[in-house]
C-alpha positions in Angstrom: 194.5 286.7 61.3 192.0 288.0 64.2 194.2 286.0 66.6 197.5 288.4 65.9 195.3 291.6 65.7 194.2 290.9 69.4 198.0 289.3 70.4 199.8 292.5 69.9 201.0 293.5 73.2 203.7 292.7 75.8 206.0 289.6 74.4 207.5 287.5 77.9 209.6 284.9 78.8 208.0 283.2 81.8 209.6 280.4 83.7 206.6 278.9 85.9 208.5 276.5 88.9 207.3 272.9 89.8 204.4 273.0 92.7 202.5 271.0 94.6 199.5 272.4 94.3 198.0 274.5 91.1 197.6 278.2 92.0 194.0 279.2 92.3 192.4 280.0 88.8 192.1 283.7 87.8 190.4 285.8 85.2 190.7 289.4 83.6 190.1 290.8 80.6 192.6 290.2 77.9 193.6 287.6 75.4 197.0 285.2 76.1 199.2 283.0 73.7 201.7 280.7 75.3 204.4 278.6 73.2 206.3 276.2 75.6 209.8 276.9 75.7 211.7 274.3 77.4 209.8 271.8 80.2 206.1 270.9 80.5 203.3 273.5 81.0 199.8 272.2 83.1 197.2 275.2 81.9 193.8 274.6 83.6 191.5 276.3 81.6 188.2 276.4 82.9 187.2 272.6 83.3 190.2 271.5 81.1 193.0 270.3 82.5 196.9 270.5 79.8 199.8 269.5 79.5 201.6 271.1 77.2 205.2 270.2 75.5 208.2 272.1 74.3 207.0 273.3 71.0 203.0 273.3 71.9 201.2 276.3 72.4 197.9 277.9 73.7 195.9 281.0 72.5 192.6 281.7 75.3 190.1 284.5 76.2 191.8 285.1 80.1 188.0 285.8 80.7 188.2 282.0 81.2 189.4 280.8 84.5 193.0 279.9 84.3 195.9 279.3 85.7 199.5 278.1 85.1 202.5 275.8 86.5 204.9 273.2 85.2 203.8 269.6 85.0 206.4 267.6 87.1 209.8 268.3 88.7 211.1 270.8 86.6 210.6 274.1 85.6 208.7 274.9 82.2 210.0 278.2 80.6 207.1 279.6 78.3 206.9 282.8 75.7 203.8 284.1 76.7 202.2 287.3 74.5 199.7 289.1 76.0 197.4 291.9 74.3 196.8 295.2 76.0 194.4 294.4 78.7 196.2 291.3 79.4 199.5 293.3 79.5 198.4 295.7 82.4 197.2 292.8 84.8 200.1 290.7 84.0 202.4 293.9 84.7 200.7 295.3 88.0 200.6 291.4 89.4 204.6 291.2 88.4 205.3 294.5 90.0 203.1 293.7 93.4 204.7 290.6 94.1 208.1 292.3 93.4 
């Protein structure tokens, strides 16, 4: 149960678009849990490289190097949860690019 104790912040729908080229890893504090919605998900995590299907899902320190986008030519649509720390980056990113 330590997993939802440190998963109890912002719920999201994220829909990551099909790229050429995977955006540079990042890091910050925080804990992240993604469930794939609908497409495929490629998470590099650290030296790991995943695809994920509809119906997989993740859970990772984002103290890891990381980073996110849909494997092939359509979009993947993820439920990401976020705790606290991970909530505040993911919400001053969203509101910079905005």
């Amino acid at each position: 149960m330590w997993a939802a104790n440190r998963l109890r912040g912002l719920p999201a729908s994220i829909t990551y678009p099909p790229v050429r080229t995977l955006p540079e890893l990042r890091i910050h504090d925080g804990y992240e849990w993604v469930y794939v919605l609908s497409g495929r998900l490629r998470l590099r995590l650290g030296e790991q490289d995943l695809v994920l299907t509809r119906g997989e899902a993740a859970e990772f320190d984002t103290r890891t190097p990381h980073a996110m986008t849909a494997a092939g030519g359509k979009p993947a649509q993820v439920l990401s949860i976020f705790n606290d720390a991970g909530a505040r980056i993911h919400t001053r990113i969203g509101a910079a690019t905005n």
